[in-house]
N, C-alpha and C positions, 0 to 999 in steps of 0.2 A: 675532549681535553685540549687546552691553549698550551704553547709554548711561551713561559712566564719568558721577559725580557730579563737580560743579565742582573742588572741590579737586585729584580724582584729574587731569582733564582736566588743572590746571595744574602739580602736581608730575610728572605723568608727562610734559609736554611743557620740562618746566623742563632737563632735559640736553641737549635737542635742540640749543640753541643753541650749548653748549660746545662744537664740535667743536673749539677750539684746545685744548681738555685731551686729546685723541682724539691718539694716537698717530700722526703723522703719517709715513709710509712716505716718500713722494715722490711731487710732482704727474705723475700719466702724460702723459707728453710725443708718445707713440705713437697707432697705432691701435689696441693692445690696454690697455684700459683698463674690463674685465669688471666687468659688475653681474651678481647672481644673488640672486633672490626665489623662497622657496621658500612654496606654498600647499599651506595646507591643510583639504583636505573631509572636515568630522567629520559622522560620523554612517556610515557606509559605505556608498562609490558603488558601485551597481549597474553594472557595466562593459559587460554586455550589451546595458542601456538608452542610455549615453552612445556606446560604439566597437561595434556590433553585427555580428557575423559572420555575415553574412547567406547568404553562398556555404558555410558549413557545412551536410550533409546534415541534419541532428538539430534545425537551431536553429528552425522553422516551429514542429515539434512538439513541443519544451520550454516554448517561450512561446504558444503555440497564440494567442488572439486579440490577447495582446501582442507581437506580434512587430512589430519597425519594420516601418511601411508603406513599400513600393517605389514605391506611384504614388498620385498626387493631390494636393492642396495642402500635405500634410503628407506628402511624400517623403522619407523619406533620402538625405542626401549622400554620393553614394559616392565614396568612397576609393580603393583598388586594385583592384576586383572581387572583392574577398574579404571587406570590411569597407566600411560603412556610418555615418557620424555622424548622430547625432540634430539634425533638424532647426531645433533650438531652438540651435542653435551655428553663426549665419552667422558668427560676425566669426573664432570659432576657425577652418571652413570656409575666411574665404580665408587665412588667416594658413597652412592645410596647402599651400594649392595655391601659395603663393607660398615655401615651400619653410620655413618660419619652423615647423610643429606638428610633433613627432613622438608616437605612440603606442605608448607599451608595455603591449602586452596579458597574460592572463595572468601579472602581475605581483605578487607577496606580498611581506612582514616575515616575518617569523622566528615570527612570531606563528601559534598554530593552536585556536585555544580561541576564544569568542567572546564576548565581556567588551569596551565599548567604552572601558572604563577602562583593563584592561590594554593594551589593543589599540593605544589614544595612546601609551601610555607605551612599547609596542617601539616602535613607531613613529619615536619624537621622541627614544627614547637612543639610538637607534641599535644598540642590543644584542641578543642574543637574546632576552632576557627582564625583563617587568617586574618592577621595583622600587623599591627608594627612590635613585633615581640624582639628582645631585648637578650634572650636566652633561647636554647636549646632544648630538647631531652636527654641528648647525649652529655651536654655540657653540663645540665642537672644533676646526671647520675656519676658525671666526676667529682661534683662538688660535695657528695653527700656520699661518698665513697666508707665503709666502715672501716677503722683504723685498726687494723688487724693483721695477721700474717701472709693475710690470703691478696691482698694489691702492694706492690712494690713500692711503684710510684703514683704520682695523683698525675700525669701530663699525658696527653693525645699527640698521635702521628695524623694528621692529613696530608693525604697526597692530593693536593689543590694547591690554589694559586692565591688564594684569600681563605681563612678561615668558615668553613659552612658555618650555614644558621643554625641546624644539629648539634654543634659544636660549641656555640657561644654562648658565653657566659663560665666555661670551664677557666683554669688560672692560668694553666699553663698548655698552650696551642702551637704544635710545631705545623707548619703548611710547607712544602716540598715538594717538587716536582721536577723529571728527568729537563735538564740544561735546553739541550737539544743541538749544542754545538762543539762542536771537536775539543776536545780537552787539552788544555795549553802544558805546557812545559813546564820546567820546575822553574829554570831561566826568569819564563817569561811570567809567572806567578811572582818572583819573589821582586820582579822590576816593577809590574804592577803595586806589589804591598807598597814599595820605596815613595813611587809616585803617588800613590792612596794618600801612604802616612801624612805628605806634605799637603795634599791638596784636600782629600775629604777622610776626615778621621773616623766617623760614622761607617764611611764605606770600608773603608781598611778594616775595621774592627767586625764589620758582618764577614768580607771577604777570608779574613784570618778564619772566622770560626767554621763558615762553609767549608772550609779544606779540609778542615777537621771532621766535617760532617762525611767526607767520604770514607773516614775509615770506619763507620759501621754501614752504611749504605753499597759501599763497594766504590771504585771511583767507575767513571764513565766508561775503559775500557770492560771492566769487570763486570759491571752491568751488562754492556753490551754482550760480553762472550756468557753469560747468564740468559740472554735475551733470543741470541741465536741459535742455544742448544733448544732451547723450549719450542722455537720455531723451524728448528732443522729439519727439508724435507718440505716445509707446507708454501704457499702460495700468500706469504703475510702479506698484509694493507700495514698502511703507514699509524693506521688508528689501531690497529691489531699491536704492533710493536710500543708503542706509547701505553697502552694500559698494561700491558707484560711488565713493562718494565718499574712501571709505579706500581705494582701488585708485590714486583720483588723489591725494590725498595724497603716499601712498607712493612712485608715483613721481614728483611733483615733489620730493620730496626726493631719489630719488636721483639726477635728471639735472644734480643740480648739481654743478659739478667740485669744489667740496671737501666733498660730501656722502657719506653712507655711501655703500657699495658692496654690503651684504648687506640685505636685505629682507624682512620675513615676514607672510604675511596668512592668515586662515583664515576658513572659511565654515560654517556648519549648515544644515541643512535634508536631508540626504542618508541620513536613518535611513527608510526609507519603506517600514513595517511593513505600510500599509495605503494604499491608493485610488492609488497608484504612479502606475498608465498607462502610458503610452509617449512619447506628447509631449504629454500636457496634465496634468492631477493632481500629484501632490507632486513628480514627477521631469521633468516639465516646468518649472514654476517654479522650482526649484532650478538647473535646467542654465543657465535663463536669465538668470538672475543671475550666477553664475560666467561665463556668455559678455561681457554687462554690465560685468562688474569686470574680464577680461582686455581687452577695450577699450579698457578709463578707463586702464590700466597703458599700454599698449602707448600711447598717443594723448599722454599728461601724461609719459612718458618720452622722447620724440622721439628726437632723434638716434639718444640711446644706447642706442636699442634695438637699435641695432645691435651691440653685443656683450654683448646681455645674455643670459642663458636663465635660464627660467620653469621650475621645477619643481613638478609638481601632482600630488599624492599624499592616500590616505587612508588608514584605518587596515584595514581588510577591504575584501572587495566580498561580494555577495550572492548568496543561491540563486539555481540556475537555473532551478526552476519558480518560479509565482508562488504563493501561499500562497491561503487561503480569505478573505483579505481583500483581494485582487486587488492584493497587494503583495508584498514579499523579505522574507527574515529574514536573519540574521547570516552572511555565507561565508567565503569566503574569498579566492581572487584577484578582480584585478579589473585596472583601466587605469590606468597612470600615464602622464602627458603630459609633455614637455619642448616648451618655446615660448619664441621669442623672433630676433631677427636673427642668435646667435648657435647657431644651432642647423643641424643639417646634416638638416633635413625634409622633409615631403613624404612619409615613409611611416610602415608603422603597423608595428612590430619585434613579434615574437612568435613564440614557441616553442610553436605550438599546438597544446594537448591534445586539441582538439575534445569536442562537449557530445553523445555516445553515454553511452548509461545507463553502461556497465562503465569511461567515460573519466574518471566524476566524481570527485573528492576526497568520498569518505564517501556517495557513494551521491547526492551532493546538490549539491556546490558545484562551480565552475570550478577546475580541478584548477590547482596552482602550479607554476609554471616558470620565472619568471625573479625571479630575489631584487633587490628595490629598492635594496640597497642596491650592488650590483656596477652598477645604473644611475645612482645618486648619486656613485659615485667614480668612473668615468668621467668627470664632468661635472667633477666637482674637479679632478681629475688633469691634461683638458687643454684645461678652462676656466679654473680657477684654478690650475695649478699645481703641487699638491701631489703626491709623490711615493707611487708605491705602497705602499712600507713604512708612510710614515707613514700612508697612509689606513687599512690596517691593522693598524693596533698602537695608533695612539695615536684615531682618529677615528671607527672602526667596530672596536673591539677582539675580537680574535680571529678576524677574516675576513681571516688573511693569503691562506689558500688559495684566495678570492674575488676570481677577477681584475676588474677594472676591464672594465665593459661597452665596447668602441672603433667609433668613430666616430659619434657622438651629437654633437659638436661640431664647425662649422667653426674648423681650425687657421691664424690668419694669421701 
């Protein structure tokens, strides 16, 4: 994640505040009143590292000295007897047992080539193939939102620096991310607006409404003291403290009743070409951060986490051996996760290939089986609503024959 320079920090939090220009549906007066935040890990997560199938014959001797450890301080959490989490994910850990994680194993994009450029861009159009797309899938499924009691508003929180490609094409795009420098005075803000006024009226007028934006974000101190209770006690990296904090952003904006209802957060660190591990090195510090920022989500969203679900996805996943630098290279399936109160958890869904030399995709990778996005229109379909024609035709174009993955969500 960058640290946006000042201006970008105040014009990109400058629409935050308008949500009376935001399409206003109707206040949900119910219990169904759905958030959904979708994240995403660039760089391509190793799925064997994160969800490990440990009860497969083959998986000892594919990973031979990487394999999750079973016993000792650094155990794997197990799952159903057949699957393993890395033990760098307590908080996702209780969120499975309390019935809130689901994992889809074996899960791919449309994508088969290994390019982490093209690779975002199936990803986040939703299409078969990269290109110069124009739109989203996320931004589709804002557009075509059903007007009903169940979405509040039509507009998205991103905690980025520019609008994703997931995201475009929606109407209304707030992008946001934590300042990064010390929080000025009351003094010295309102000498600021004076001097703004006269000199750039555009900036005054983002500047004015950023201030505003702290009061549902929290301002910078409160953040912070949000930031350090999460971390109180642990040994945090400075990239660890940056996704905490855009994680609680994000969802104190959306636990507000007339705040967005769609969300988007994404992370790096998941390219781990080299010194990998298993739970310590590049793919330890990465999990732990993502465990960190679903936390700060799940804790700074309260209530409404109770109909929310979390969608965690990347663009590949990685070899199933480990390479000569005791790391992955580019694959292809991996794990995608749905989290949240709205989720119907507690187990790890998969269509398993198993990791036998003649099982692998190319001799090499975690063979693909379950297409992400029949697990994203499921979630649409009877989390948000949307209808299966429209998921495919107008949302994921051309996967009419793509049914909607069922039962991923509890139905109230």
């Amino acid at each position: 994640m960058l640290h946006p320079s000042r201006r970008s920090v105040l014009v990109g939090g400058a629409a935050f505040t308008a949500w009376t220009a935001i399409p206003t549906i109707v206040r949900a007066a119910g219990p169904r009143d759905p958030r959904f935040v979708s994240i995403i890990l660039r760089g391509g997560l190793d799925g064997l590292a994160l969800v490990a199938p440990v009860g497969d014959p083959a998986y000892e001797s594919v990973r031979d000295e990487f394999s999750m450890p079973l016993e000792g301080p650094d155990a794997a959490i197990a799952l159903d007897g057949f699957f393993a989490l890395n033990p760098r994910m307590p908080r996702l850990a209780e969120l499975y047992r309390k019935g809130e994680a689901l994992f889809v194993h074996a899960a791919h994009t449309a994508y088969r080539e290994r390019s982490h450029f093209d690779a975002q861009d199936v990803l986040e159009n939703g299409t078969g193939s990269a290109g110069h797309y124009q739109d989203g899938w996320l931004g589709r499924i804002l557009r075509t939102l059903p007007v009903d009691e169940r979405m509040a508003t039509s507009g998205a929180f991103a905690a980025a620096t520019t609008t994703p490609l997931t995201l475009r094409g929606a109407d209304h795009v707030v992008t946001w991310l934590p300042p990064g420098f010390a929080e000025a005075s009351d003094d010295t803000r309102a000498r600021l607006m004076m001097m703004y006024e006269h000199t750039d009226p555009v900036l005054a007028k983002a500047m004015a409404e950023g201030i505003a934006l702290s009061g549902v974000t929290g301002s910078e101190a409160e953040s912070g003291a949000a930031v350090d209770a999460m971390l109180q006690g642990m040994d945090a990296k400075g990239f660890q403290r940056e996704v905490v904090s855009a994680a609680t952003a994000a969802g104190r904006a959306m636990a507000g009743d007339d705040g967005p209802r769609v969300g988007f957060l994404d992370m790096s660190g998941f390219d781990t070409h080299l010194r990998q591990s298993v739970t310590e090195g590049r793919i330890g510090r990465a999990l732990s951060a993502l465990d960190l920022a679903i936390g700060a989500l799940r804790d700074s969203m309260g209530p409404v986490w109770g109909n929310t679900v979390v969608a965690v996805m990347t663009e590949f996943g990685r070899t199933v051996r480990m390479n000569g630098s005791d790391g992955t290279d580019h694959g292809t399936a991996t794990v995608a996760m749905l989290l949240g109160g709205a989720v119907k958890g507690g187990r790890v869904v998969a269509d398993w290939p198993g990791l036998a030399p003649n099982a692998l995709y190319e001799g090499r990778d975690l063979a693909p089986t379950t297409d992400l996005r029949a697990v994203l229109k499921g979630v649409a379909r009877d989390h948000l609503g949307l209808s299966p024609r429209v998921l495919g035709v107008d949302v994921f174009p051309g996967t009419q024959t793509l049914a909607p993955l069922d039962g991923l969500v509890r139905r109230v």
